[in-house]
C-alpha positions in Angstrom: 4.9 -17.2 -2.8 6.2 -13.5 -4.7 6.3 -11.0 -2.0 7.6 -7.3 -3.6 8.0 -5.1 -0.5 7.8 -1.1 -0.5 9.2 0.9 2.6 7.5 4.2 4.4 10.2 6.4 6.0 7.9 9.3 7.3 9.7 12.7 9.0 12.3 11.9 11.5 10.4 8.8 12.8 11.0 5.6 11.4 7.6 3.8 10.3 7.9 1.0 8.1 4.8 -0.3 6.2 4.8 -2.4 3.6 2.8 -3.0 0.5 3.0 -6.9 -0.5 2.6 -9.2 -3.5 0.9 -12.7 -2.4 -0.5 -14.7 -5.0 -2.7 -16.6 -3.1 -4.3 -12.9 -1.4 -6.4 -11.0 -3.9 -5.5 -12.8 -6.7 -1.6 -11.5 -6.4 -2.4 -7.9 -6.4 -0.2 -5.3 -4.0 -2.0 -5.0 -1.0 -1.3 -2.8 2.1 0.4 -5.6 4.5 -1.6 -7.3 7.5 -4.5 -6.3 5.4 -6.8 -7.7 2.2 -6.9 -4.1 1.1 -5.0 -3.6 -2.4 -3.3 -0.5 -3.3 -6.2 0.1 -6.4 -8.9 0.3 -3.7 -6.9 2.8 -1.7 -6.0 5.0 -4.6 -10.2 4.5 -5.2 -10.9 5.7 -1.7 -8.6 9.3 -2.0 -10.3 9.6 -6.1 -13.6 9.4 -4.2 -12.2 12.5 -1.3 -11.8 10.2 1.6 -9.7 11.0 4.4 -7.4 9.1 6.4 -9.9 8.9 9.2 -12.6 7.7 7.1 -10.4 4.7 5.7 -8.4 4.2 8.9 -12.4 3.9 10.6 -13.3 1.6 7.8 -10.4 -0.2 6.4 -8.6 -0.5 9.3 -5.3 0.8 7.1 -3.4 3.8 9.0 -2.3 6.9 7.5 1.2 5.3 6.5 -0.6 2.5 5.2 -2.5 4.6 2.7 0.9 6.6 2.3 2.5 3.2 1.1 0.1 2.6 -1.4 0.6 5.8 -3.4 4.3 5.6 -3.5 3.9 2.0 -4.5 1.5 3.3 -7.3 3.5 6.5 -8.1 6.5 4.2 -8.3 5.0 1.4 -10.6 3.6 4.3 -13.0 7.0 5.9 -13.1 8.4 2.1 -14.4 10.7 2.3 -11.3 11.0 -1.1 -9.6 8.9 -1.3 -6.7 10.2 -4.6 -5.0 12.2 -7.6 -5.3 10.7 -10.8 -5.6 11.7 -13.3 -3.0 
């Protein structure tokens, strides 16, 4: 199994979520830990105006889930490296 892991740190509190690599979940694409949801269908969701609410309602991913995802996106698109693999 790959696993690349990307860390939250939100305000003064401490809130670690993670955005994870699995080949054998979704075909190996990033998805928001403890969920099937990738990072593509999050970035989807906010391109199509939802809120956090809505996903959180729907999805089941919390705001620093969704948070997560774009960092992992805006840090992939920058060419940084957005993990390590294990």
């Amino acid at each position: 199994m790959i696993e690349l892991t990307v860390k939250v740190l939100e305000f003064n509190c401490l809130c670690m979520v993670d955005v994870v690599v699995d080949e054998d979940v979704r075909h190996g694409k990033p998805i928001i830990e403890g969920t099937r949801v990738t990072v593509e269908e999050v970035l989807g969701m906010l391109e199509a105006g939802m809120e956090f609410d809505e996903i959180k309602s729907e999805y089941g991913v919390e705001k620093e889930g969704v948070q997560a995802a774009v960092r992992y996106a805006s840090s992939f698109m920058k060419g940084e490296k957005t993990g390590s693999l294990a």
